[in-house]
Steps between C-alpha positions, in 0.01 A plus 500: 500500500141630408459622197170666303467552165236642283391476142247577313504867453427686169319738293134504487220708388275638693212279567763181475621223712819392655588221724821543722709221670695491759737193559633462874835261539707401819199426700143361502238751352161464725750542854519862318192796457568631170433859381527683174553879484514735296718840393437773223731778436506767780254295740576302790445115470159363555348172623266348235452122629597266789506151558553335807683188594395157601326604837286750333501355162138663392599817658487777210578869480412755175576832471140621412544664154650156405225277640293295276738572231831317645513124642795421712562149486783212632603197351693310784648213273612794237646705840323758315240797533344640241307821493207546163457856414183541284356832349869705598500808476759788361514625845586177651901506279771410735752292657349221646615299777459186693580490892577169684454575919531166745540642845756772524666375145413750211586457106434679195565391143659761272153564362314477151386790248115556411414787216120561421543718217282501194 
C-alpha cells in the first residue's frame, strides 16, 4: 500500500526558513509526480510546487508568489521529496501537504503544520 508522509513542519518567524519532507513507501518514488499543497483556515487548498516523475524528471511547476523563494526537490534513493521554503511569510501559515499521482492512482499524506508568527 502507498503511503506519504510528511515532516518537517514548525514555527517560524517571518523572514525564516523551513524545509519539508515527504517520505513515499509501497512503491518506487520517480514512477510518481509529486506535489505539495497547501491549506489555511477558511481557504481552499492551493498548489505551491510540483515535481514530475521519471519521464519528465526536470519538469517543474511554482505557484508564482512562491517562486524563487521555494525549491522542490527529490531524492530517489531516500524515496523522498523535499520542498525548501526560504523568506516565509505570516501569510503563507497552513496545513501543508504532499500529493503522490501515477496515472489514475492519487495519495495524500495526513499533512504537516507551518506557523510564521513572530
Amino acid at each position: 500500500q502507498v503511503q506519504l508522509v510528511e515532516s518537517g513542519g514548525g514555527l517560524v518567524e517571518p523572514g525564516g526558513s523551513l524545509r519539508l519532507s515527504c517520505a513515499l513507501s509501497g512503491s518506487t518514488l520517480d514512477a510518481y509526480a509529486i506535489g505539495w499543497f497547501r491549506q489555511a483556515p477558511g481557504n481552499e487548498r492551493e498548489g505551491v510546487a510540483c515535481i514530475n516523475n521519471r519521464r519528465r524528471p526536470s519538469s517543474l511547476y511554482y505557484l508564482n508568489s512562491v517562486k524563487g523563494r521555494f525549491t522542490i526537490s527529490r531524492d530517489n534513493d531516500k524515496n523522498t521529496v523535499y520542498l525548501q521554503m526560504n523568506s516565509l511569510k505570516p501569510e503563507e501559515t497552513g496545513v501543508y501537504y504532499c500529493n503522490g499521482r501515477r496515472g489514475s492512482s492519487d495519495y495524500w499524506g495526513q499533512g504537516t503544520q507551518v506557523t510564521v508568527s513572530s
